[in-house]
ZAMAR-176573 format. One line per field, with one value per residue: x, y, z of N, C-alpha, C in turn. Coordinates in steps of 0.001 Angstrom, whole numbers, m for minus. Layout:
n.u <- c(X ...)
n.v <- c(Y ...)
n.w <- c(Z ...)
ca.u <- c(X ...)
ca.v <- c(Y ...)
ca.w <- c(Z ...)
c.u <- c(X ...)
c.v <- c(Y ...)
c.w <- c(Z ...)
This chain:
n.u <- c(m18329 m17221 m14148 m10250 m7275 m4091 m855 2419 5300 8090 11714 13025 10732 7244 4608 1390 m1997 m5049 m7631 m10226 m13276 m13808 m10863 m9912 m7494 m7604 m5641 m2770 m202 3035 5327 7563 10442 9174 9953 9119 10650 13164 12459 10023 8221 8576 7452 4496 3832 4316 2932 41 361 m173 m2246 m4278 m4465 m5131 m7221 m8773 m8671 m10606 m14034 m14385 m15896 m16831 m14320 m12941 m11382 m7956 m5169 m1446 1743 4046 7248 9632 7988 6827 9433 9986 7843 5498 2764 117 m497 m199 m1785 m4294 m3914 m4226 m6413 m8044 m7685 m8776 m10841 m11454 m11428 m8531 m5345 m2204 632 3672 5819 7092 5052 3297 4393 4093 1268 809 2383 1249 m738 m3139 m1822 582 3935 7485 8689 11049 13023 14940 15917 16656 17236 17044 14969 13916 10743 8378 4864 3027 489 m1664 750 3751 7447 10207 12990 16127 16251 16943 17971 20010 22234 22646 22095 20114 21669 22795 21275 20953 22347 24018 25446 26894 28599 29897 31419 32621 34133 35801 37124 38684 40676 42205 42948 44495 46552 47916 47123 45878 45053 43774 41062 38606 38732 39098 36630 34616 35443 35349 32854 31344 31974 34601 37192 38928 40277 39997 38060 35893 35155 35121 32873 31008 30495 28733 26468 22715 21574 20130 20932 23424 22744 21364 23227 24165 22789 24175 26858 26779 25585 28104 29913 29811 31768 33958 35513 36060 33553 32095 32222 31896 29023 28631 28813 27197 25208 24968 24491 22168 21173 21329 20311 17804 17475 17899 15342 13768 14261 11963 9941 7089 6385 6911 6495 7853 8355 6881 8802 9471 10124 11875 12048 14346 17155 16558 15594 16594 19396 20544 22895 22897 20216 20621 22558 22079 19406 20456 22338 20364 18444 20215 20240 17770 13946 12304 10002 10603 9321 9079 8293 6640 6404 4451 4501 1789 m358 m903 m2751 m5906 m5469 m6099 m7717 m10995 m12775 m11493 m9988 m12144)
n.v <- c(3455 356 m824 m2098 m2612 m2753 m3706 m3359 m4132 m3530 m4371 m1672 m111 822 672 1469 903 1816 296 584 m1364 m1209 m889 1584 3509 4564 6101 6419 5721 5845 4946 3707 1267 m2072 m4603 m7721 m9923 m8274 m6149 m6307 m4542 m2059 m2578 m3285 m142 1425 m305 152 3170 3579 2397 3918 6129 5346 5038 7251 8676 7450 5985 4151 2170 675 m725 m3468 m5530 m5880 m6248 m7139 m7958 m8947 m8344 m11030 m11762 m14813 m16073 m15600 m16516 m15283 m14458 m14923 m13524 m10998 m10338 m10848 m8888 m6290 m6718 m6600 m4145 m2903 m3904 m4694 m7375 m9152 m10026 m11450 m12148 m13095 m10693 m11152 m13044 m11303 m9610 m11435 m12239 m9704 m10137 m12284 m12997 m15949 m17406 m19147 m18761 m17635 m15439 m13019 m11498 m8811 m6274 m4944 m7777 m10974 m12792 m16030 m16865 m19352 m20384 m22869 m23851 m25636 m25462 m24137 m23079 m22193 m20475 m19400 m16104 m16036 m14446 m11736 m12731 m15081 m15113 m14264 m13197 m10837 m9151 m5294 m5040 m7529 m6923 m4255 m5716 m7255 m5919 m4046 m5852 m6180 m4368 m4743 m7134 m5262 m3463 m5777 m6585 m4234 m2114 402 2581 1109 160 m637 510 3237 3868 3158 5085 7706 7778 7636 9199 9235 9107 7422 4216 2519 4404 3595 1099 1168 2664 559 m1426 m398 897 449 m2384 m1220 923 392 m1373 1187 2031 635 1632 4354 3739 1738 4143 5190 3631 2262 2822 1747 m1620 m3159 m2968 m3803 m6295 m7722 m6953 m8599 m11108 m11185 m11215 m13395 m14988 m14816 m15944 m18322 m19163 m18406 m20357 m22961 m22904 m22862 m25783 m27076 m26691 m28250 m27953 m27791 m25144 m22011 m20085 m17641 m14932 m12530 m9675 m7503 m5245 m3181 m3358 m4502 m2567 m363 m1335 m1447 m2856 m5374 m6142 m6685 m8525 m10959 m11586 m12025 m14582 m16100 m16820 m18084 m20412 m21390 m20811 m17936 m15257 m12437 m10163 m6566 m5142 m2913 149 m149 m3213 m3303 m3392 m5792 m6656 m6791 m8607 m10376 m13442 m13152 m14521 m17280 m16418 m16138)
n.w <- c(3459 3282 3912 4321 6366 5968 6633 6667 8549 9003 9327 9081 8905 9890 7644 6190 5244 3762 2213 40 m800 m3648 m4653 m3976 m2749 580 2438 4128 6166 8410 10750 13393 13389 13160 13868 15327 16944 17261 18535 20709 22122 21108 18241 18777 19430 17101 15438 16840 16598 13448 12979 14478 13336 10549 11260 12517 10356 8821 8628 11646 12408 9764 8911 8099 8583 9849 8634 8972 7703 9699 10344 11715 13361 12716 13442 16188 16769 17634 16745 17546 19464 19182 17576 19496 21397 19625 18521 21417 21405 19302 18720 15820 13326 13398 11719 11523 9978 8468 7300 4794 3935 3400 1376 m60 m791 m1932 m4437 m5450 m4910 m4983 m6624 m8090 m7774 m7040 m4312 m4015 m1328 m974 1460 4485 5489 4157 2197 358 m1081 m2150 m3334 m4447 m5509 m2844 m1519 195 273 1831 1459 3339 5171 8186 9335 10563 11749 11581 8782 5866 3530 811 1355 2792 5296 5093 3096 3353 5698 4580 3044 5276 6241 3213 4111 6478 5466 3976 5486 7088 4953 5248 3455 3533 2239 573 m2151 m1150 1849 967 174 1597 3384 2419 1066 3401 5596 7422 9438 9802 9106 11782 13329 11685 11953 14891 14793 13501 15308 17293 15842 15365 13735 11620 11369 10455 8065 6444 5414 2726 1179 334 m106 m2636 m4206 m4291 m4889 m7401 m9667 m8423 m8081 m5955 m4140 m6271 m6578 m4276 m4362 m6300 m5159 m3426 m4859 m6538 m3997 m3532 m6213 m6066 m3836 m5322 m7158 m6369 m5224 m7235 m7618 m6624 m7247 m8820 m11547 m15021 m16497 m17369 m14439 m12245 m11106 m8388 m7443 m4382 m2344 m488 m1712 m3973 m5523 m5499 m5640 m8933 m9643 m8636 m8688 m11528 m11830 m10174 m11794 m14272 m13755 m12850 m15060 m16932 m16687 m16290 m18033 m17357 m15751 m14654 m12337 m10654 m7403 m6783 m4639 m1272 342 1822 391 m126 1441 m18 m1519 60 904 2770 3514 4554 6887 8173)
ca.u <- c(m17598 m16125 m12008 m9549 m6071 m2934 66 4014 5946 9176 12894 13295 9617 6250 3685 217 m2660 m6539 m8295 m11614 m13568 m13454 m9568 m9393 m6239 m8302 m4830 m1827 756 3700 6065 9210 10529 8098 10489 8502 11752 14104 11973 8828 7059 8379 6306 3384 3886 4353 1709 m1009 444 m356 m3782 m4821 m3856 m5870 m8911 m8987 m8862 m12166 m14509 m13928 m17455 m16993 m13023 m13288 m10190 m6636 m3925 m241 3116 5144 8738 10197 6724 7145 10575 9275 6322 4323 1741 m1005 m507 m111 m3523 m5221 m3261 m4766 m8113 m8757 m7214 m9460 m12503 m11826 m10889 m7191 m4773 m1061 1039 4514 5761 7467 3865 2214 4451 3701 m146 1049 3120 1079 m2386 m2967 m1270 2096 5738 8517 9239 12298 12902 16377 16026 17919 17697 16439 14453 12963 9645 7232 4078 2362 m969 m1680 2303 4574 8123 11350 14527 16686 15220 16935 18105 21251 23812 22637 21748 20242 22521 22221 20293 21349 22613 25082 26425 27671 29315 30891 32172 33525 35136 37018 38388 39935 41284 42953 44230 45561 47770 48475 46513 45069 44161 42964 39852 37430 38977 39038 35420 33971 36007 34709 31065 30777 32717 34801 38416 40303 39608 39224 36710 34591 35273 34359 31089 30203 29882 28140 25202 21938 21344 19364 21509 24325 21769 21474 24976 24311 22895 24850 28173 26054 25921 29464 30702 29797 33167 35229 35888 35958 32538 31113 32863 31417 27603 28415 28791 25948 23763 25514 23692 20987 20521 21495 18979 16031 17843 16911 13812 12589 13812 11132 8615 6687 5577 8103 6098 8029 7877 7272 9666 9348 11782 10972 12712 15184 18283 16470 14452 17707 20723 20596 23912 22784 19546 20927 23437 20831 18596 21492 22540 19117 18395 21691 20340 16000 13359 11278 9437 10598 8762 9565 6972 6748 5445 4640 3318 823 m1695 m891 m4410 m6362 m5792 m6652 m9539 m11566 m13296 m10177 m9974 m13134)
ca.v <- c(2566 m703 m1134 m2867 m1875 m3840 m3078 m3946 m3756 m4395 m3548 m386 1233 283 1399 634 1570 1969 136 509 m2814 m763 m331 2867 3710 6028 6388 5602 5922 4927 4787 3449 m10 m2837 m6363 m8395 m10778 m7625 m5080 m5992 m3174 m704 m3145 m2857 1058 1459 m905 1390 4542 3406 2173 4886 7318 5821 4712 8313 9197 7055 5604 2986 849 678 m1179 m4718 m6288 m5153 m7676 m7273 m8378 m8235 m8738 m11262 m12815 m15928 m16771 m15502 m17092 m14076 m14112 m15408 m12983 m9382 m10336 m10998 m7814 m5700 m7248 m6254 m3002 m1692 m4876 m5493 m8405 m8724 m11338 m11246 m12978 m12664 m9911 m12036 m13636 m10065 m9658 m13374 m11533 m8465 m9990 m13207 m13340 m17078 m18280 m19528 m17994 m17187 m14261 m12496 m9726 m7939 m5359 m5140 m9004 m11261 m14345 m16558 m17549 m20010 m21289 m23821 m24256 m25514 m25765 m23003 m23009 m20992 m20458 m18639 m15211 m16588 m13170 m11501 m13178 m16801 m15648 m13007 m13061 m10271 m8029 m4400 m5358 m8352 m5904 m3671 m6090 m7603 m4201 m3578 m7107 m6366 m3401 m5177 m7613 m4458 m3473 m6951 m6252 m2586 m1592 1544 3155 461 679 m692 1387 4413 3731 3786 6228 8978 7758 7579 10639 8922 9906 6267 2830 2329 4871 3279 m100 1050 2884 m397 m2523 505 852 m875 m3060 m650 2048 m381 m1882 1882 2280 m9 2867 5279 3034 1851 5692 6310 2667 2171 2410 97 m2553 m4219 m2966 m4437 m7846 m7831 m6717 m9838 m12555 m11244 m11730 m14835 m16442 m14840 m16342 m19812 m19694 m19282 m21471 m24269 m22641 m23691 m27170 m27706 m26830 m29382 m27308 m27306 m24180 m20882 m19543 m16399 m14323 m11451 m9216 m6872 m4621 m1555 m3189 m5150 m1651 460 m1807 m2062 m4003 m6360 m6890 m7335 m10214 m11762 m11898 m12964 m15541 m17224 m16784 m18458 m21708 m21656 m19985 m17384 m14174 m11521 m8719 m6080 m5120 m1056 560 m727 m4456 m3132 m3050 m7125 m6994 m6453 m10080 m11773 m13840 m12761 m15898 m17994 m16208 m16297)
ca.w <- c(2553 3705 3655 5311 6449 5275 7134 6449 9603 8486 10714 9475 9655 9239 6556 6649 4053 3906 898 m182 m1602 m4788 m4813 m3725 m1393 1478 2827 4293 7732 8873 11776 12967 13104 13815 14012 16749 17241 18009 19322 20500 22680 20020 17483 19544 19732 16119 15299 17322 15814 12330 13414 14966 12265 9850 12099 12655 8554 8115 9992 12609 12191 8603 9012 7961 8971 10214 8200 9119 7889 11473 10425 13101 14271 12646 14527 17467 17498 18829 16106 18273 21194 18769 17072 21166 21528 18700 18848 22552 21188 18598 18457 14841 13356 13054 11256 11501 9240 8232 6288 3647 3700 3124 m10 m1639 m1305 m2828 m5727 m6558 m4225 m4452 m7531 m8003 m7957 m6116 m4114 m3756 m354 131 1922 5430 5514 2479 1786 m821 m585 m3368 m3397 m6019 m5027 m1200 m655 743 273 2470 1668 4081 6005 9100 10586 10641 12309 10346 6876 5217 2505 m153 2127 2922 6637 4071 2010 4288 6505 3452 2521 6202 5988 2761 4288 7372 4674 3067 6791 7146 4126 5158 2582 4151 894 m744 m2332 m97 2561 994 m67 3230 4622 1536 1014 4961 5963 8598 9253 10030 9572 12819 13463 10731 12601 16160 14810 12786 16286 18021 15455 15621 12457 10767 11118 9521 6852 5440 4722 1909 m303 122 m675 m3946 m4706 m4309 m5179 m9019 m10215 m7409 m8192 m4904 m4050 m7226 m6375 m2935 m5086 m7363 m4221 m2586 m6144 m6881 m2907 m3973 m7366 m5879 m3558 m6179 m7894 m5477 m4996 m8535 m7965 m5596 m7917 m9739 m12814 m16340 m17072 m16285 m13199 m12066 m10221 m7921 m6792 m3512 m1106 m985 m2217 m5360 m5740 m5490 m6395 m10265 m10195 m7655 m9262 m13403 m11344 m9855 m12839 m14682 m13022 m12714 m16574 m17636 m16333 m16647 m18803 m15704 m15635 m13526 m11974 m9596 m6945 m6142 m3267 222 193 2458 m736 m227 1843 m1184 m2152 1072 1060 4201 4098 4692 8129 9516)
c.u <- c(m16704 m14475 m11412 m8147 m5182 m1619 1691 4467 7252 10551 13207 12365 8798 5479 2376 m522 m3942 m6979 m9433 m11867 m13598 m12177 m8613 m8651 m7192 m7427 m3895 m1018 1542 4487 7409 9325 9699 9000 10085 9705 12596 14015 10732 8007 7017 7731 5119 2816 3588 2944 311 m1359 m415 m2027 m4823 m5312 m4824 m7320 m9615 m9257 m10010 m13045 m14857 m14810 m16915 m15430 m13362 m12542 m8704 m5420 m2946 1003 3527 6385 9235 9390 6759 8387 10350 8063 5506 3442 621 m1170 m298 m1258 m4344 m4892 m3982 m6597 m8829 m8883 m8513 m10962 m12895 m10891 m9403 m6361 m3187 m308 2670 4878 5929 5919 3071 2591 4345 2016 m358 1228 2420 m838 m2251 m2138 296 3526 6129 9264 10278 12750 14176 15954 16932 18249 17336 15773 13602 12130 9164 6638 3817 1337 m884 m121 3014 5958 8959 12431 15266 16168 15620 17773 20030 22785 23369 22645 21716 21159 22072 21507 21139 22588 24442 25953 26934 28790 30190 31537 33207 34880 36463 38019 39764 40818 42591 43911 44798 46650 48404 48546 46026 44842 43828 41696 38681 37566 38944 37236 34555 34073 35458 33462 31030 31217 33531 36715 39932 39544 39193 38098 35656 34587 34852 33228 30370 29715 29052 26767 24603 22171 20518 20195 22723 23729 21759 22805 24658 23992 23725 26545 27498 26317 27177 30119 31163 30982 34297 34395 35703 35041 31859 31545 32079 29480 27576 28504 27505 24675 23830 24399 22266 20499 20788 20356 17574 16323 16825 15849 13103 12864 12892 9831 8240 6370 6902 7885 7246 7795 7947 7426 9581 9660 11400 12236 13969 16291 18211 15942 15865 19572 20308 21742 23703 21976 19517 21730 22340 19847 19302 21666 21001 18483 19210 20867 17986 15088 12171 11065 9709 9987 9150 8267 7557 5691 5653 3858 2626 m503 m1690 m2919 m5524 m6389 m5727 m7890 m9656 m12000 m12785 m10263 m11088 m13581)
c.v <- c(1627 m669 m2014 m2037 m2921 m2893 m4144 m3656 m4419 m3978 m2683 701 m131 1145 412 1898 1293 1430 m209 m890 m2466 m560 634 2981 4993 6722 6547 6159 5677 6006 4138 2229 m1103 m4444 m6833 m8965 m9578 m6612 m5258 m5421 m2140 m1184 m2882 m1205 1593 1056 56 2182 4552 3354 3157 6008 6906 5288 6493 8806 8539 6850 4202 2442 468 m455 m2978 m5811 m5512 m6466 m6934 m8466 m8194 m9321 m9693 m12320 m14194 m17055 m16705 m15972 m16618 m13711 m14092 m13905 m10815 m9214 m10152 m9458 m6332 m6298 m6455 m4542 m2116 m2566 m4594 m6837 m7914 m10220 m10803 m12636 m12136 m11364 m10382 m12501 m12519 m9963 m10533 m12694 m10480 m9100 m11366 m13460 m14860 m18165 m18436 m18882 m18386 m15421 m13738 m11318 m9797 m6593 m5324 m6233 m9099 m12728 m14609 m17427 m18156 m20552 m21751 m24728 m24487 m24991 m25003 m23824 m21981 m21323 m19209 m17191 m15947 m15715 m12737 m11901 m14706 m16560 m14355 m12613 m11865 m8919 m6909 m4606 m6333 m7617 m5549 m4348 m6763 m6336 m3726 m5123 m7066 m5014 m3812 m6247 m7061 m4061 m4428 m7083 m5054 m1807 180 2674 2399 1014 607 318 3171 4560 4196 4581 7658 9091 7456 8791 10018 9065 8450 5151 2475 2970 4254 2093 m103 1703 1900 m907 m1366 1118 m22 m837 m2526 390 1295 m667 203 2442 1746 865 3616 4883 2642 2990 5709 5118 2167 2024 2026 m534 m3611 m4490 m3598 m6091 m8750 m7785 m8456 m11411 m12751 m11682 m13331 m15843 m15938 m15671 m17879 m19922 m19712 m20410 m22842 m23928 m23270 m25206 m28001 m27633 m27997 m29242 m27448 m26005 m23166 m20151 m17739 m15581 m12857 m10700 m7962 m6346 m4160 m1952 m4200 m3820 m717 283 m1946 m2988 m4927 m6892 m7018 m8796 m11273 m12370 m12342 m13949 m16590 m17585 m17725 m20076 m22000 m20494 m18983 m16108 m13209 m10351 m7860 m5537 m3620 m523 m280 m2128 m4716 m3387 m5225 m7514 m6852 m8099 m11246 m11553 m13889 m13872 m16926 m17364 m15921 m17859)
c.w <- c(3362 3462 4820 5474 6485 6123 6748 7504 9525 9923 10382 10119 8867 8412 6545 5852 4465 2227 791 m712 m3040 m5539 m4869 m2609 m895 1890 3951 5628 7911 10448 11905 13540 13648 13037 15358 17084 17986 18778 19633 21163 21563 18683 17612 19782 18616 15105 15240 16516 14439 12285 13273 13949 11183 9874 12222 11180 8329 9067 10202 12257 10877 8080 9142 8537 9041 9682 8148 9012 8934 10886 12301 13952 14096 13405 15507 17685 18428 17790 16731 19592 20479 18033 18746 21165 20911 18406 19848 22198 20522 18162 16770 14195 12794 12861 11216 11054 9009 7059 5096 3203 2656 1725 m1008 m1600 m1861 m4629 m6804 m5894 m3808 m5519 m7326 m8240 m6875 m5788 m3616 m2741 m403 142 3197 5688 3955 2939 805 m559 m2033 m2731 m4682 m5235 m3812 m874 m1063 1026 929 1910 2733 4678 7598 10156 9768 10648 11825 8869 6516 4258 1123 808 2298 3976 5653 4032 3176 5367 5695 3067 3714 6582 5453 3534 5599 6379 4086 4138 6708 6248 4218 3965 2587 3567 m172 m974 m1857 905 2202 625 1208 3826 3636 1564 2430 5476 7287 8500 9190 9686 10849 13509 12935 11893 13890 16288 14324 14218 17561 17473 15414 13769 11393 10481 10222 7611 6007 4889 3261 391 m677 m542 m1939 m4807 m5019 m5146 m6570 m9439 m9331 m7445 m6834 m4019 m5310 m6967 m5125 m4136 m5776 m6296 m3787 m3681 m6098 m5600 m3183 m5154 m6712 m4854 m4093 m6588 m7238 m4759 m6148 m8505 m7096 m6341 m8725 m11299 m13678 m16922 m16559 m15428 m12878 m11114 m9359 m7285 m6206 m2478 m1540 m1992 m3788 m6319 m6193 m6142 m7763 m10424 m9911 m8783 m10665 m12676 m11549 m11418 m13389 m15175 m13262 m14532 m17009 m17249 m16676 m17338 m17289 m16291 m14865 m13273 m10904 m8872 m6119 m5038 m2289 m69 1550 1826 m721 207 828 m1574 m1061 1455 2301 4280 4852 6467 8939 9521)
């Protein structure tokens, strides 16, 4: 039985799936973080792993194509050279595309919307017919607004805010210091610049969990919706269509925040008529709606 394998390689982990031409999941792998831009041997390592794992679950002749999201590849401009890479590797065909890309083939194939990622970063993507639209997805330390990685640094923000008033039970501060288990502000403050960006980015649940009723965590939730909803915003005014558009909302902290994502929706409602959907699971199953033809 023919299949292909669809892979997400996002910055926390990757996930990567087996699908029959019938639509049967053969089944699935993952590993640990695959961002070409910030890590890329342990991309390449990760990558493999996944491969391997479920080259080994079927059989190899029978593997039609290898399509990967690689978080990172697009800025780095190492798409060209992790396909040569994976080609020589396993001699089948292999396409690498952005991840953001992988989930506009998850959530719409080839028709029209706009897609929505926060997860440890964020960005908004649309197409409408040939023409591809970005909004922001420009990393960490430029953008990413809304994303897990956001939050959290907005959250450790207001609390030096709350130090700067000698606050040091306000509520941000005591927030962090309960749902984190950490004994001072400054402890929290000299483990924030000592974790990597993933290990920061999952803070963002666990303050969610605990945060619900402060106030100054939901304030911080409502800024980060707010750049989110402004950037679909001027995502739909690029479209050409009066029809409603439809919206698609992807990754941990649209999947996991409910406050975030009622804002968000909101917000974008209050001003145009749109469709929103949320997209579950890994948008590894994105390969499923890419035309093979297109790449050979």
């Amino acid at each position: 039985m023919q299949y292909r394998i669809g892979i997400d390689s996002g910055g926390t982990y990757v996930e990567a799936e087996a699908w029959a031409e019938d639509g049967t999941l053969l089944g699935t792998a993952s590993a640990g973080p695959g961002n070409s831009l910030l890590n890329y041997e342990q991309t390449f390592v990760n990558l493999e792993t996944v491969i391997e794992t479920l080259l080994n679950q079927n059989k190899v002749h029978e593997c039609q194509l290898i399509l990967a999201g690689v978080a990172g590849s697009q800025s780095a401009n190492n798409q060209t050279a992790i396909e040569a890479y994976l080609l020589n590797r396993f001699s089948i065909p292999v396409r690498i595309i952005s991840d953001a890309d992988l989930a506009m083939l998850k959530g719409f194939g080839y028709n029209s919307g706009i897609l929505v990622i926060a997860g440890t970063g964020s960005i908004v993507l649309g197409q409408e017919g040939p023409k591809r639209y970005r909004i922001g997805g420009w990393g960490h330390l430029l953008g990413d607004e809304g994303g897990a990685y956001d939050i959290v640094k907005r959250c450790y923000q207001q609390m030096t805010q709350e130090l700067n008033q000698q606050l040091e039970t306000g509520p941000m501060t005591t927030l962090i210091l309960t749902a984190l288990n950490y004994v001072s502000p400054t402890e929290a403050i000299s483990d924030f610049y000592q974790m990597s960006r993933q290990q920061i980015a999952a803070q963002a649940r666990i303050l969610a969990e605990q945060g619900q009723n402060n106030e100054q965590f939901k304030s911080v939730i409502e800024v980060c919706a707010n750049q989110l909803a402004q950037q679909i915003q001027l995502m739909q005014e690029r479209f050409l269509t009066d029809k409603p558009i439809k919206i698609a909302l992807t990754g941990s902290v649209l999947t996991h925040n409910q406050l975030l994502k009622h804002h968000v929706e909101e917000q974008v409602a209050q001003k145009s008529t749109v469709q929103f959907v949320t997209l579950e699971g890994s948008n590894a199953a994105g390969v499923k709606n890419f035309i093979l033809e297109d790449f050979k």
